[in-house]
N, C-alpha and C positions, 0 to 999 in steps of 0.2 A: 404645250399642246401641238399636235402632227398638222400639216398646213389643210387634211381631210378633216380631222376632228374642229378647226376653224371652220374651216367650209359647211362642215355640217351643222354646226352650230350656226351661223349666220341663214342657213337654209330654214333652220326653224325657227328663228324670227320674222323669218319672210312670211313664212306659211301662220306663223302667231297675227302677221300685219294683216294680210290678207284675212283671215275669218275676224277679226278682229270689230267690235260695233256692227254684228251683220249686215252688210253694207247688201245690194242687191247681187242676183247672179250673175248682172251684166258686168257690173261695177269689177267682181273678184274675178270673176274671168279676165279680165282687162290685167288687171294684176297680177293673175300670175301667168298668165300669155306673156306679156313684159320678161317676168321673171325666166323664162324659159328662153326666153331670145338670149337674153345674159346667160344662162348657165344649161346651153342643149341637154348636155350630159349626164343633168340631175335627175336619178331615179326620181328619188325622195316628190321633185314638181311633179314630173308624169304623173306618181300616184295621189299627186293632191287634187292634179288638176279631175284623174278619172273619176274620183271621190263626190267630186263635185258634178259632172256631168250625171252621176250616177243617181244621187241621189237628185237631178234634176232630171231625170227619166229621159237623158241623151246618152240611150244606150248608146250606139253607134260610135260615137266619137270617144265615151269611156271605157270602150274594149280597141279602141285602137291606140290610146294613149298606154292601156296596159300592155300591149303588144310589143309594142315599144320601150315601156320600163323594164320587161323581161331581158330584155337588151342591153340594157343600161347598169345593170348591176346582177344582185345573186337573185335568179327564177325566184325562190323561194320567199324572196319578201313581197311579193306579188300578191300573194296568196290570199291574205285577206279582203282586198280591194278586189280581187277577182270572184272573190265566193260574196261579197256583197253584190256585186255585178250580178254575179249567175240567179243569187234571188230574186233580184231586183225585177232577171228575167222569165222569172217561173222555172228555172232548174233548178229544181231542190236538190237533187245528188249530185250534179256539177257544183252546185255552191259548198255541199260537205264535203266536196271530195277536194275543193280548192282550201277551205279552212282547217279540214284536218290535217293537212300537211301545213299550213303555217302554224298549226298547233303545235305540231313535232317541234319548232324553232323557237315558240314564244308560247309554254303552256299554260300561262295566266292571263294573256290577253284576253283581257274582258269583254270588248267588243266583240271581238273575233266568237266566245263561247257563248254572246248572248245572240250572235246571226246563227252558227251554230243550231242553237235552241229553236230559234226562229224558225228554221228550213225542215229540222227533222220533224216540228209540229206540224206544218202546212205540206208535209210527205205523209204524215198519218204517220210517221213512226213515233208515238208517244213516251215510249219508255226511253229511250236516245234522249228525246228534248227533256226530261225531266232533271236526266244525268247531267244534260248539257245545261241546262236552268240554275242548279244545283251547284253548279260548278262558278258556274257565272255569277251567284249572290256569294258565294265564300269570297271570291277576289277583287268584285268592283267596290270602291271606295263608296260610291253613293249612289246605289241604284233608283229607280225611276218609281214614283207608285205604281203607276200601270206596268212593268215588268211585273213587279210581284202577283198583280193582276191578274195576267195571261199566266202565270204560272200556275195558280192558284185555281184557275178554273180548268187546265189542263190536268190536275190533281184530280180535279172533282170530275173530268171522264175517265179516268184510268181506273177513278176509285169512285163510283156514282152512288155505292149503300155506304158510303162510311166518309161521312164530312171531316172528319179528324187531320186526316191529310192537308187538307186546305187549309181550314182552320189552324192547324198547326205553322203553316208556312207564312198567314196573313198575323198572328200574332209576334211570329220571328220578324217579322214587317216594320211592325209597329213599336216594338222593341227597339228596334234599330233607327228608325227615320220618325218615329212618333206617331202618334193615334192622327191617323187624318181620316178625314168623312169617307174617302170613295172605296177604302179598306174597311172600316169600321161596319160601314154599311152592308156589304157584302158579306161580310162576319154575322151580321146580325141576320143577315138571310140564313144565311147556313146553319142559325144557331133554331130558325124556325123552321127548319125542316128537315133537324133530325128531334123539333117538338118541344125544344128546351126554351122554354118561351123565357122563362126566369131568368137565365143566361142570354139572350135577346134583350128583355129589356135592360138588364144592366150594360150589355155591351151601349146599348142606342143611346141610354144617358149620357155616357160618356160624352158625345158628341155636342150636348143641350149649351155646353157654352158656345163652342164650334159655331154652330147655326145655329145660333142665338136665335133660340126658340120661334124658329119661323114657322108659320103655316104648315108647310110639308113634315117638318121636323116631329109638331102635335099631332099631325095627324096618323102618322108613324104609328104616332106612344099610342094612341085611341087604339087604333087596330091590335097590337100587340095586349094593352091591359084588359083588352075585351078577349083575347086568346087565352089568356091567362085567368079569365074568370074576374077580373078587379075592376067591376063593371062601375063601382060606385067611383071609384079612380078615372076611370074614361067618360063617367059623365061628367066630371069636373073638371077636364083636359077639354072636352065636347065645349064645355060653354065658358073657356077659355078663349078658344080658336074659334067661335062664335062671332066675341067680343073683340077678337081682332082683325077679323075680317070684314067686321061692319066701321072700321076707320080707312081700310083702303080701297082703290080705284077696281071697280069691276073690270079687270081685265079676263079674257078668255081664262089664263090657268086659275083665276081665283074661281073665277063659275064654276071650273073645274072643282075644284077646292068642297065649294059650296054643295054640287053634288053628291059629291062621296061624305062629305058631313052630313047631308040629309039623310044619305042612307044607313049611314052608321046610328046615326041617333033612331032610328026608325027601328035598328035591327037590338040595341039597345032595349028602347022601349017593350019590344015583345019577349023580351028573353027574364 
């Protein structure tokens, strides 16, 4: 190995030391300030250090540490660190205009296509973030649930009569990283209101081990079997969640609770 390809390698143990047990901001600054006394020269620090200022909202000091990196090695590996910058500071075209050229260099970076997505959605260009969305779930190893999230509902304005789009993307989801409530959930919204109640409640089942039949979870199913007309079903969910409200502590959300079961039971009873 070349005495650079050592160097470089030893640079990303520093930078693995450094975020390593997220230690505080002050703590990693300290560290890799340190590390930079030792190695001026090192792009690679400049843009750890600006990473960190950035995503600590010093802007200031993370646009002059990239100023700096530009210097220090090839402009081009800048690119990403600087279009997180530029979002960071409400330039949404300055930030795609710095990621798309680190694109050009590295067309898989994940990060880089999911700020990307990030910027062209909060510029209002939705059809760009979708591509850019799109692109970003093919290559990250293991996306975030709330990615899929924002994507998902970025789907359902582009396409606001036809939930398919969403739904198609929040099942590719769950496919992949597993049924989790804050996707399933959302699903099961979307599944009520293009009216497919029967598709809602089997989506929301799903979840009955998840959240282990709490309060929220039955009162869910009550609303959804009373849409679906399975009203002898939601009485017996009704005086479930009845029965289990009357073992716990009256706090504010259970009163909560307690209200929308009264009125449920009420709208029950007349129907």
């Amino acid at each position: 190995m070349t005495y650079s390809g050592v160097f470089s390698l030893l640079i990303l143990l520093c930078l693995n030391s450094v975020c390593s047990a997220h230690p505080s901001i002050a703590t990693r600054l300290d560290r890799i300030d340190a590390l930079i006394k030792q190695h001026p020269k090192s792009q690679s620090l400049r843009l750890n250090r600006a990473s960190l200022y950035t995503d600590h909202g010093r802007l200031e000091r993370a646009y002059m540490d990239l100023q700096q990196a530009s210097l220090l090695g090839e402009p081009s590996e800048v690119g990403f660190q600087l279009g997180k910058y530029h979002y960071a500071n409400g330039k949404y075209q300055l930030a795609l205009d710095a990621l798309k050229d680190y694109l050009q260099h590295h067309p898989n970076h994940a990060q880089t296509l999911l700020y990307s997505a990030r910027a062209a959605r909060d510029d209002a260009r939705l059809i760009l973030a979708n591509e850019h969305f799109n692109a970003y779930f093919n290559v990250s190893k293991m996306p975030h649930p709330g990615e899929y999230l924002s994507a998902a509902r970025l789907r359902l304005t582009l396409w606001p009569d036809d939930v398919t789009h969403a739904l198609n993307l929040l099942d590719q989801a769950m496919q992949r990283i597993g049924i989790l409530p804050q996707l399933q959930r959302f699903a099961t919204e979307l599944e009520v209101r293009r009216t497919n109640f029967t598709g809602a409640i089997a989506r929301w089942k799903t979840l009955e081990k998840t959240l282990g039949r709490s309060p929220d979870w039955m009162l869910e199913t009550v609303r959804l079997y009373k849409a679906v007309g399975k009203n002898d079903a939601a009485q017996q969910m009704l005086a479930e969640l009845k029965a289990s409200l009357a073992k716990i502590k009256p706090t504010p959300a259970n009163r909560r609770l307690i209200r929308e079961l009264q009125q449920l039971t009420s709208e029950l009873g007349s129907s």
